[in-house]
C-alpha positions in Angstrom: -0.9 -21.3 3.9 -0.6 -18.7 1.2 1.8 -16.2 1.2 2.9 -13.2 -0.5 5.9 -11.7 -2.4 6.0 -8.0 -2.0 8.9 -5.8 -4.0 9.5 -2.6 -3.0 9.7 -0.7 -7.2 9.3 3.1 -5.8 11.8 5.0 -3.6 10.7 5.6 -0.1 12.1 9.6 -0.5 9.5 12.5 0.0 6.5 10.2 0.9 4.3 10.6 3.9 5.9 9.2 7.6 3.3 6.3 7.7 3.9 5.2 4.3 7.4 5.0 5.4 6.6 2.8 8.6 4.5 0.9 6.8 7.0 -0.3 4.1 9.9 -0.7 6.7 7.1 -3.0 8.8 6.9 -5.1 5.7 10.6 -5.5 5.9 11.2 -3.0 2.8 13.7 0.0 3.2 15.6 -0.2 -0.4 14.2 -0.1 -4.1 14.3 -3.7 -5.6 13.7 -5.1 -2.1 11.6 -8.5 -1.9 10.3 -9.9 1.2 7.6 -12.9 1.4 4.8 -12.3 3.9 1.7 -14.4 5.1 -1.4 -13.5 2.8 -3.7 -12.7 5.8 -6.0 -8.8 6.5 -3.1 -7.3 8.5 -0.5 -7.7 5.4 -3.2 -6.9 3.2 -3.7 -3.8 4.7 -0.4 -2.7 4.7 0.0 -3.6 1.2 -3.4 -1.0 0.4 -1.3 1.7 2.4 1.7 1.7 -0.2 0.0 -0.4 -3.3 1.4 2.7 -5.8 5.0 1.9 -4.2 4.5 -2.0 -4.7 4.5 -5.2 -6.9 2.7 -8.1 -5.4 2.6 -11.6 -6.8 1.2 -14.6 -5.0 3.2 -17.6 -4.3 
């Protein structure tokens, strides 16, 4: 199974509530944060919700 290393490179400050959820769901609340996830639609989407606060590298 593929998976996914996400890194949290933005600040979480001033951006919209759901951006907010959606990084904290990914297990992101600080910049320089990594978390590996399972490379399936459900992280994908969540990834497309906060892609300009993101890196993503596959593993």
């Amino acid at each position: 199974m593929a998976e996914l290393k996400i890194k949290l490179i933005k600040s979480l400050s001033g951006r919209k509530d759901n951006q907010i959820a959606t990084a904290i769901s990914l297990g992101l609340r600080k910049v320089g944060k990594e978390t590996i996830q399972p490379d399936n639609d459900a992280t994908r989407g969540k990834i497309a919700t906060i892609a300009h606060l993101v890196e993503v590298s596959e593993i």
